[in-house]
C-alpha positions in Angstrom: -12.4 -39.1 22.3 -14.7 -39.0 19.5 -14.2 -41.8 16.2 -15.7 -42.1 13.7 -16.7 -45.4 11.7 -16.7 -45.9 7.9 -16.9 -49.0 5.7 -15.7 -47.6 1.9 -15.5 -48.6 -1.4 -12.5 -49.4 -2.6 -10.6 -46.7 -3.8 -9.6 -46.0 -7.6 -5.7 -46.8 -8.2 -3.6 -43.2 -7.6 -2.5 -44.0 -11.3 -6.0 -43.1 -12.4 -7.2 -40.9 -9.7 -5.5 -37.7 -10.9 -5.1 -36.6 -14.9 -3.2 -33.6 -16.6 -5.3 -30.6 -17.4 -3.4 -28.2 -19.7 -2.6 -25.1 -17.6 -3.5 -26.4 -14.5 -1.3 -29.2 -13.3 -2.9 -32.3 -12.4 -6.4 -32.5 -11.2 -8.8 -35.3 -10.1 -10.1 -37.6 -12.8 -14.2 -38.5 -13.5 -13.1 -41.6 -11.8 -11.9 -39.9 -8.8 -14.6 -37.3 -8.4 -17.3 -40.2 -8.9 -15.3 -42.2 -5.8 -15.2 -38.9 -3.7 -19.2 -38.0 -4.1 -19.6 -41.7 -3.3 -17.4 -41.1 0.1 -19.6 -37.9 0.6 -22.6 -39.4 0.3 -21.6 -42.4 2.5 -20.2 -39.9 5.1 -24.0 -38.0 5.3 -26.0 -40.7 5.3 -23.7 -41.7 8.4 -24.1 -38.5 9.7 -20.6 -37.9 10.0 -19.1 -34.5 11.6 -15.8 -33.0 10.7 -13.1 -33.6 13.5 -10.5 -30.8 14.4 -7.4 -31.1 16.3 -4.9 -33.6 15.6 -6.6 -37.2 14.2 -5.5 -40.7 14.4 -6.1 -43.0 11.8 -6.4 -46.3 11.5 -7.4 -48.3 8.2 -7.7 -52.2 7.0 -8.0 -52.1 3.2 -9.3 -55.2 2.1 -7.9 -55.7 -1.6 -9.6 -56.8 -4.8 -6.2 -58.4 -5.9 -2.7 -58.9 -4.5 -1.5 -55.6 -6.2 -1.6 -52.2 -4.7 0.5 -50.0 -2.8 -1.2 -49.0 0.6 0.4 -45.4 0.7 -0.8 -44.6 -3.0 -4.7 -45.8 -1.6 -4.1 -43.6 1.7 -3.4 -40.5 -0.5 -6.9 -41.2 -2.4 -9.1 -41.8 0.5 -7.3 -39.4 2.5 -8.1 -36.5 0.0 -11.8 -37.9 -0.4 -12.5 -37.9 3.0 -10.9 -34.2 3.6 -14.0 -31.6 4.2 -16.2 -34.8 5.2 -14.8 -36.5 7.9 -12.0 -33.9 9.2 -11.7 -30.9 7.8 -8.0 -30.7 6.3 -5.4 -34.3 5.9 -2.9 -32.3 7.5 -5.0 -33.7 10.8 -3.4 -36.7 10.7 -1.1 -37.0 13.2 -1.0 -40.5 13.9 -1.7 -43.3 10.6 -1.5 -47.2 10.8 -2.7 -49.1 8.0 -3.3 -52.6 7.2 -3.3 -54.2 3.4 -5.4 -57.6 3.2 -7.0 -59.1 0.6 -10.9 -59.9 -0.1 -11.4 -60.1 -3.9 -15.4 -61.1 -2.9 -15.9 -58.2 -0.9 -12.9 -55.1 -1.7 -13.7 -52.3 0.7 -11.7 -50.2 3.3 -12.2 -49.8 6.9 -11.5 -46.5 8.4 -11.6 -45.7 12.2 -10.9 -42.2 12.7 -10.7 -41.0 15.8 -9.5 -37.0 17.8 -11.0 -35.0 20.9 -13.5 -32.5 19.3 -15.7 -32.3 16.7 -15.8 -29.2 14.3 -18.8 -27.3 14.3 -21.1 -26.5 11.2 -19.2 -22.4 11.5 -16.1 -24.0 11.8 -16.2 -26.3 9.1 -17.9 -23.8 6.7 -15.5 -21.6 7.5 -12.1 -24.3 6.6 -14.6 -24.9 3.8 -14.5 -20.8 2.3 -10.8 -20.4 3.4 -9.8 -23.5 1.1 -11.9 -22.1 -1.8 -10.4 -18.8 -1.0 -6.9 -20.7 -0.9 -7.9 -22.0 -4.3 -9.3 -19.2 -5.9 -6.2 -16.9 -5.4 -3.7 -19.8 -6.8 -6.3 -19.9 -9.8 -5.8 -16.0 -10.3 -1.8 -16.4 -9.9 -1.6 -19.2 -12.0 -3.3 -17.5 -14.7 -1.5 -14.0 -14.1 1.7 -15.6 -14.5 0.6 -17.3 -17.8 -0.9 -14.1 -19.1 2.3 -12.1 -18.4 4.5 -15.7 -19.9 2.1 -15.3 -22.7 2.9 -11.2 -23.3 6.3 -12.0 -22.6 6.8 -14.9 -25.4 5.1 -12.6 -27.5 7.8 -9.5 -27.6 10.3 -11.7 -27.8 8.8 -13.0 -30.9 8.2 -9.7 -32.6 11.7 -8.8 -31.4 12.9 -11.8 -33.2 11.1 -11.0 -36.4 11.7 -7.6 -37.0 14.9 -5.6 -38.4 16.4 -3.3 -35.8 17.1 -0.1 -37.8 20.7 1.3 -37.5 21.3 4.2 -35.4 
């Protein structure tokens, strides 16, 4: 069984982690990307490994106030860590989580733990295939407001201009 070991900042609320972006749904906020390159560079300078295979879970988040919901803060973490300490969140197999309080000191505990370690191919690899993934849903998305677009637009000139008897 290999785990791995992190100590983390606290994460940003989910409230503030992701904003709208015209077009594109919702996507992570400056907040959130600064709180994911700190979890990235935390997770190298620990010289974490991506795991594969199922992964079990466990975290004690230490609060900075009495307010928080625990599943909004494993969403955040869960999607910084993804590519870093496992390679997709759909790993997690098994989750227990633990909400206490440390307003001196707010920071969460993660143990992660499964039976292999990924190698550098495969995580490149799940790396390229998510971009990939990406990519082509970037491409849809903007086909299908193109052809919304085009549509909106003939049915507009339609609209405006006198049919002539036949």
């Amino acid at each position: 069984m290999t785990q791995i070991r992190l100590t983390l900042p606290y994460p940003p609320s989910a409230n503030t982690y992701w904003k709208p972006a015209r077009g594109r749904g919702l996507v992570p906020s400056d907040e959130a990307r600064r709180y994911k390159a700190a979890v990235a560079q935390l997770a190298k300078a620990n010289g974490v490994q991506p795991l594969k295979g199922p992964v079990r879970l466990t975290l004690r988040a230490y609060r900075p106030r009495r307010v928080g919901d625990l599943d909004n803060l494993r969403k955040v973490l869960l999607d910084a860590l993804q590519g870093w300490a496992f390679l997709d969140d759909d790993q997690v197999s098994e989750d227990h989580g633990y909400r206490l309080d440390d307003a001196k000191n707010p920071r969460v505990e993660v143990l992660l733990e499964a039976d292999a370690v990924a190698t550098p191919e495969e995580a490149q690899a799940h790396r390229h295939a998510r971009e990939q993934r990406a990519a082509k849903a970037r491409a849809t998305r903007n086909r299908n407001r193109l052809l919304k677009q085009r549509q909106q637009a003939r049915l507009s000139s339609a609209t405006h201009r006198p049919r002539s008897p036949r």
